[in-house]
C-alpha positions in Angstrom: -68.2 -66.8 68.6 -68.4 -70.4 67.9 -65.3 -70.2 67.1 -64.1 -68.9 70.5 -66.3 -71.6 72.1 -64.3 -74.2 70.2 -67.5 -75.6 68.7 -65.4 -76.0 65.4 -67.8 -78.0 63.7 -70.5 -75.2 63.9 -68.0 -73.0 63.4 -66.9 -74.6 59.9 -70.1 -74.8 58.4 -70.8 -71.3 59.1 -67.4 -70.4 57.4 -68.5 -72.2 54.5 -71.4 -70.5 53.9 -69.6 -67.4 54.0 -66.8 -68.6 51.6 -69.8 -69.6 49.5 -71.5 -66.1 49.4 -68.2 -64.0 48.9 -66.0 -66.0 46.9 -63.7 -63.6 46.6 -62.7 -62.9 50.1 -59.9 -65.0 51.7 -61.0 -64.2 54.9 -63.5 -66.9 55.3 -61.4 -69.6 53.9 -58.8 -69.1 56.0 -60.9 -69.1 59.2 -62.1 -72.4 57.2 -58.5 -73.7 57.1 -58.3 -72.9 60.9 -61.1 -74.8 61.9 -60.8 -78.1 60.0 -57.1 -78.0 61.8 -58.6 -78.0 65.7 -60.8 -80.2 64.0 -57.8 -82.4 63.2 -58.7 -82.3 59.2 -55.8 -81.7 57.6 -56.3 -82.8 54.5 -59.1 -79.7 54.3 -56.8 -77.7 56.2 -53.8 -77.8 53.9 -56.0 -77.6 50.4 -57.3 -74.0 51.8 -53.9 -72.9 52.9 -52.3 -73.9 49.2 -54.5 -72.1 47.7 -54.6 -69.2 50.1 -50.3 -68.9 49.8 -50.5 -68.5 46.6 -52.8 -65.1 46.6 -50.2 -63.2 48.9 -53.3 -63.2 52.0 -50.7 -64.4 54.9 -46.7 -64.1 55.7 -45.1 -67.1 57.1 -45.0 -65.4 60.8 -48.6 -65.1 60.6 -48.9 -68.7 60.1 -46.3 -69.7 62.8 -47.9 -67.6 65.4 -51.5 -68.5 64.9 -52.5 -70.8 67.8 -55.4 -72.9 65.5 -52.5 -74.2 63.4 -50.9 -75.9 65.7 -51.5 -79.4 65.0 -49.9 -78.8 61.2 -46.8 -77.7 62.1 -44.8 -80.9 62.4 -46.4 -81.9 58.9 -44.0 -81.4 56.3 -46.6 -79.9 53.8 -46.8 -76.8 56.7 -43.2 -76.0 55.6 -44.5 -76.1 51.9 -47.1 -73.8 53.0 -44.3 -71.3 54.6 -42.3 -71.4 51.3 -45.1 -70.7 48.9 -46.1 -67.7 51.3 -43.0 -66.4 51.1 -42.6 -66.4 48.0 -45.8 -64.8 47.0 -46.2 -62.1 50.2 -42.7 -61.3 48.9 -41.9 -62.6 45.4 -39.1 -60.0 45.0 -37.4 -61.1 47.2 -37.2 -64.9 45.4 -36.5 -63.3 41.8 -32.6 -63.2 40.7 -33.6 -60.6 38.6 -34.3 -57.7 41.8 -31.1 -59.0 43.2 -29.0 -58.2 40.5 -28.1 -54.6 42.0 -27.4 -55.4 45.7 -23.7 -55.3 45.2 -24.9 -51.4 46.3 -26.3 -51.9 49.3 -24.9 -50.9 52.3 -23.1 -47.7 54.0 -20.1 -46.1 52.0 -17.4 -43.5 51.8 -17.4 -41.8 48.3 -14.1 -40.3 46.8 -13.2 -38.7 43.4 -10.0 -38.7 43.1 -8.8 -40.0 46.0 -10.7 -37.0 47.7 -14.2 -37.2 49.5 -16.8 -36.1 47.6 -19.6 -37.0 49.4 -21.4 -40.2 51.5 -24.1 -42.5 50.8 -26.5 -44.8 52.6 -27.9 -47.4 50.5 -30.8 -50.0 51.6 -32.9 -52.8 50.5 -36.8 -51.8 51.6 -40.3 -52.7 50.8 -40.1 -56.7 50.8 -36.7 -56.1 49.2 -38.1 -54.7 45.8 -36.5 -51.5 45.9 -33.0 -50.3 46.6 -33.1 -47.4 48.3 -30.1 -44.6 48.4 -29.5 -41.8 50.5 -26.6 -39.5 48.9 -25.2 -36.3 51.1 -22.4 -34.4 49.0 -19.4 -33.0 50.0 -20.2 -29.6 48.6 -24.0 -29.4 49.7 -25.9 -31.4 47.2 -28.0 -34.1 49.2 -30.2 -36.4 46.8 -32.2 -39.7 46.7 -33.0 -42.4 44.2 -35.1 -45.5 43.8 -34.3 -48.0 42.1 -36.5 -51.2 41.0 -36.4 -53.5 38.2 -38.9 -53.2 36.1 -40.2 -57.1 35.5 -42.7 -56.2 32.8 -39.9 -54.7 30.6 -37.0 -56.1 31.6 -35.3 -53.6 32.6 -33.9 -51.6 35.6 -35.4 -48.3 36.9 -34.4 -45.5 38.9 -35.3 -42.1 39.9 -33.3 -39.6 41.0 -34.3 -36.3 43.0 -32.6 -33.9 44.8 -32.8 -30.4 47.3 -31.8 -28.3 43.7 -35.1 -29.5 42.5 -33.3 -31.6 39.9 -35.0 -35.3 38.9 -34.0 -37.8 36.0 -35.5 -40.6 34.9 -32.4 -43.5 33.9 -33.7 -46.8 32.3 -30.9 -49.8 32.2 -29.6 -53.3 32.3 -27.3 -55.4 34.4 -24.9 -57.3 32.8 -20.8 -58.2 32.7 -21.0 -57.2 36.6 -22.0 -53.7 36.1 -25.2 -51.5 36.2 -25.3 -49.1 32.7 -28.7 -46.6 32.9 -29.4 -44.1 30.6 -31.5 -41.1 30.2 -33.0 -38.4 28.3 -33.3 -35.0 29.2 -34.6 -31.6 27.3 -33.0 -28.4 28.0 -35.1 -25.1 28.2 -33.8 -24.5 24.3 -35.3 -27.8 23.5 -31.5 -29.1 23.2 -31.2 -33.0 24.4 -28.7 -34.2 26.5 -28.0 -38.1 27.2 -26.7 -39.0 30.5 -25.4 -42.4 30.8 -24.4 -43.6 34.7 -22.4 -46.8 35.1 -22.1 -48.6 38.7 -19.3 -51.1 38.5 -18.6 -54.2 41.4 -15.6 -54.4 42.0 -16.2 -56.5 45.0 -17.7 -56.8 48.5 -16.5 -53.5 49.5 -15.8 -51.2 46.6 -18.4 -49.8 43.5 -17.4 -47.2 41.0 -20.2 -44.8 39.7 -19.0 -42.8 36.4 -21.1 -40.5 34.9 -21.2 -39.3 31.5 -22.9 -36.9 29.2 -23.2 -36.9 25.3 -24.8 -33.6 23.5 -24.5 -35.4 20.3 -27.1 -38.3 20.4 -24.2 -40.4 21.7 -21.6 -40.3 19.7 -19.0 -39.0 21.9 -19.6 -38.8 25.8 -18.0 -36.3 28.1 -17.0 -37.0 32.3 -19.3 -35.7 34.9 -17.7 -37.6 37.8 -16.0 -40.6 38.6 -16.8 -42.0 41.8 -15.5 -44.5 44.0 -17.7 -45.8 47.3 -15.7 -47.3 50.1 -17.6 -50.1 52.4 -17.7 -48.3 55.5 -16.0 -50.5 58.6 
């Protein structure tokens, strides 16, 4: 309420008591932040806001829309500000690392052998972390996958589900301009079968996906499909 009054003085004092009795909530510091701005302390301001960007609490159009903020907006450290939310509301989005597979984004055509096999829809969602596809075969088969990279192991992820209640786990790396994942599955005889899946740029508008399968712990690997996906116009 005092707040609203634009008594921002009363106001702050009564923020800081609350930042003072939960420390942990980033609620009272940023109406803190807010009110030594109308107050025309930026200095305060700007300390708060640092160390608020760096926990993830706001997104940059958060902090462009909100009216209190106004007078630190043509101060270069607001920009600052912007970038280190960014980065931390959405730090996928800032790592090379999760970028490494976007070569497969987009809407595409899919032919085996110069013959349709199927189409795909392919998209980059929540804060760019995970890429997303959408397959719908030729011959029935409709399945999705997920695919992250994994930043505590280095590695990429994705699973793989589908309408024959089939789902596969793949593990992998980029590297040399390709994504290689492999996985592991047990047959009802207790038989395992590695799958290896291999997603190759070959430039803005074209990726091959061959799949293979080895019943011999790898040591020779048979063709389940070779697939090429066309950039759809």
């Amino acid at each position: 309420m005092l707040h609203v009054l634009a008594r921002y003085g009363e106001a702050a004092k009564a923020y800081e008591q609350a930042a003072a009795i939960n420390s942990s909530s980033p609620i009272p510091k940023y109406n803190l932040a807010c009110a030594y701005a109308r107050m025309n302390e930026k200095d305060k301001a700007f300390a708060l806001l640092d160390q608020l960007a760096l926990t993830g609490f706001f997104r940059p159009e958060q902090l462009n829309a909100d009216e209190d903020l106004a007078s630190l907006r043509e101060d270069k450290r607001f920009s600052d500000v912007l970038d280190a939310a960014r980065k931390s509301s959405q730090p996928c989005a800032a790592s090379p690392e999760f970028r490494q597979f976007d070569f497969w984004i987009g809407e595409w055509d899919v032919q085996s052998n110069g013959q349709p096999a199927g189409k795909s829809s392919v998209q980059l969602i929540l804060g760019e972390c995970v890429i997303f596809e959408n397959w719908t075969g030729i011959m029935g088969m409709n399945g999705k996958s997920f695919n992250i990279y994994d930043a505590t192991r280095n590695k990429w992820r994705q699973t793989w589900v589908d309408d024959r209640g089939g789902i596969t786990e793949f593990t992998g790396e980029h590297k040399d301009n390709k994504m290689e994942y492999l996985a592991e599955k047990i047959g009802a005889d207790g038989g395992k079968t590695l799958r290896r899946m291999t997603l190759f740029n070959l430039g803005p508008d074209r990726v091959r996906q061959f799949g293979e399968q080895s019943v011999d712990s790898g040591k020779t690997w048979n063709t389940q499909y070779d697939f090429i996906y066309i950039r759809k116009k």
